[in-house]
C-alpha positions in Angstrom: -69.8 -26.5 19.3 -69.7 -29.3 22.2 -67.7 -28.4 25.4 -64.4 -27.9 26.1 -62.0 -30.8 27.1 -62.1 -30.6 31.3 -58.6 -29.6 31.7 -59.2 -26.7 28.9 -57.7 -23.1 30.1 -60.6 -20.6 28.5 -58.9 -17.7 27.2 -59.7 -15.3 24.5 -57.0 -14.2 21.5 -56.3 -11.3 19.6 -54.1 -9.6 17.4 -52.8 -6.7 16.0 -53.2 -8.2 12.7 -54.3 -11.4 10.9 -53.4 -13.0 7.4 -55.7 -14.5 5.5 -56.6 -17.5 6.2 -54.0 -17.7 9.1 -56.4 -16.7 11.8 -55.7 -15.7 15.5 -57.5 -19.6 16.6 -54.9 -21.1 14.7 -52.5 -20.7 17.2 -53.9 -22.3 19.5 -55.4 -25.6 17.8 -53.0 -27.7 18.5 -52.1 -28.8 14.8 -48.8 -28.8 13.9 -49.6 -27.3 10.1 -51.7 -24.4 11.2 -50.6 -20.8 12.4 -51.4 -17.8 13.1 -49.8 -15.0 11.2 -49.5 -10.9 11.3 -50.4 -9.3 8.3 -48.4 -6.6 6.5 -44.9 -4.8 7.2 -45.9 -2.6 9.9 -44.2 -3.5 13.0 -44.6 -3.9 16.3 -47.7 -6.5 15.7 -48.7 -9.0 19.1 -50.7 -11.8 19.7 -52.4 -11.4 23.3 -54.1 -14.3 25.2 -56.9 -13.1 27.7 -57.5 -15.7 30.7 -60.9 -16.6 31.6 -59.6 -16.5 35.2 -56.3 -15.3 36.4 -53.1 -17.8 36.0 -50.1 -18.4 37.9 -47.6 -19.2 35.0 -43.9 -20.3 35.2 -43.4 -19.6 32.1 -44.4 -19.8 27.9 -43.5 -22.2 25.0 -43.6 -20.4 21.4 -43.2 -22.4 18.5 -42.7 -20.3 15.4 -43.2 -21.0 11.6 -39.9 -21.4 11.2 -37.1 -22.9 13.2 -34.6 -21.5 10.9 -35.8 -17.2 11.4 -35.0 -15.6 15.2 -38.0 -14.0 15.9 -37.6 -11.1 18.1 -40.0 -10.7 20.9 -41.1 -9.4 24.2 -43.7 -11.7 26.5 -45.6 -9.3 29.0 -48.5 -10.6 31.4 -50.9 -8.0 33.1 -53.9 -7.9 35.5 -55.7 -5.7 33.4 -54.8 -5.8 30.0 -53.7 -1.9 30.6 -50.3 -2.2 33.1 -47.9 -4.6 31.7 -44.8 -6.4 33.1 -42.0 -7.9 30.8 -41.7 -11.7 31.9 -39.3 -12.1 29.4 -37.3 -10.3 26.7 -35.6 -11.8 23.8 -36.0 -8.2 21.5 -32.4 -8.3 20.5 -32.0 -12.2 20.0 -30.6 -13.5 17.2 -31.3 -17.0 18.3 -33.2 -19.3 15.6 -35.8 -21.4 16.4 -38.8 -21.9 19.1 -39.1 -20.0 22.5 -39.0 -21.8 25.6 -39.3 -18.6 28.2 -39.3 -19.4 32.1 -39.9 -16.7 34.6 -41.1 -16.3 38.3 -44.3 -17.3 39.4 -46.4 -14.7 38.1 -50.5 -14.4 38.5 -51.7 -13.0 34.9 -55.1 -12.2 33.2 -53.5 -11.4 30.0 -50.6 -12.5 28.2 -48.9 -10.7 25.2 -46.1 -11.3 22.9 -45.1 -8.3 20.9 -42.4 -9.3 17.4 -40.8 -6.7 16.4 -39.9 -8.2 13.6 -42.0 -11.3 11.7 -44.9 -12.6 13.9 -46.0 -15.9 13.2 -46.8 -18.4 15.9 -48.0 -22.5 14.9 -48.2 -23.0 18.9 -48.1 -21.5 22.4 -48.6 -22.7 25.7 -48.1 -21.1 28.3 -46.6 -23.5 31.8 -48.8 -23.6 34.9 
């Protein structure tokens, strides 16, 4: 396993759902060919990053499977991972391609995007 690079954020991810073989890690590898995926039709499905230690984020970059597909989508952050606060809302964008969302300063333990539509993230960072 080794140790994590010294400028690593810890967090933990989860999912409403995974495809095979396009696990919830996969997301965050930093490989440009990898992805995480939901699995199934059922919708709403969300990917949700919890923080070792609280952030202060400015804002999130989502790059999607596809830069051609608008993938409709709400980014909460939380204390708690029980209260949530929309930090930005793009559920009724048609807009193709990758998500570059900027908000307030906001202190977060948890971050969540929710798709209500196709969910299938290759990358996200969020901005410190």
């Amino acid at each position: 396993r080794g140790e994590p690079p010294a400028n690593a954020t810890l967090v933990t991810a989860t999912a409403s759902s995974v495809q095979p073989d396009n696990w919830i890690w996969k997301a965050l590898d930093g490989a440009p060919d990898t992805r995480w995926c939901a699995e199934g039709p059922s919708f709403p499905q969300w990917y949700q990053l919890e923080f070792d230690e609280p952030q202060k984020l400015t804002g999130v970059k989502i790059v999607w499977e596809s830069g051609n597909n608008a993938y409709r989508h709400v980014i909460e952050g939380s204390a708690d991972g029980k209260q949530w606060t929309v930090l930005s809302d793009a559920k009724d964008s048609d807009k193709p391609g990758d998500t570059s969302a900027e908000f307030a300063l906001t202190e977060v333990k948890f971050l969540k995007i929710t798709c209500s539509g196709t969910c299938s993230l290759r990358s996200l960072r969020s901005r410190l």
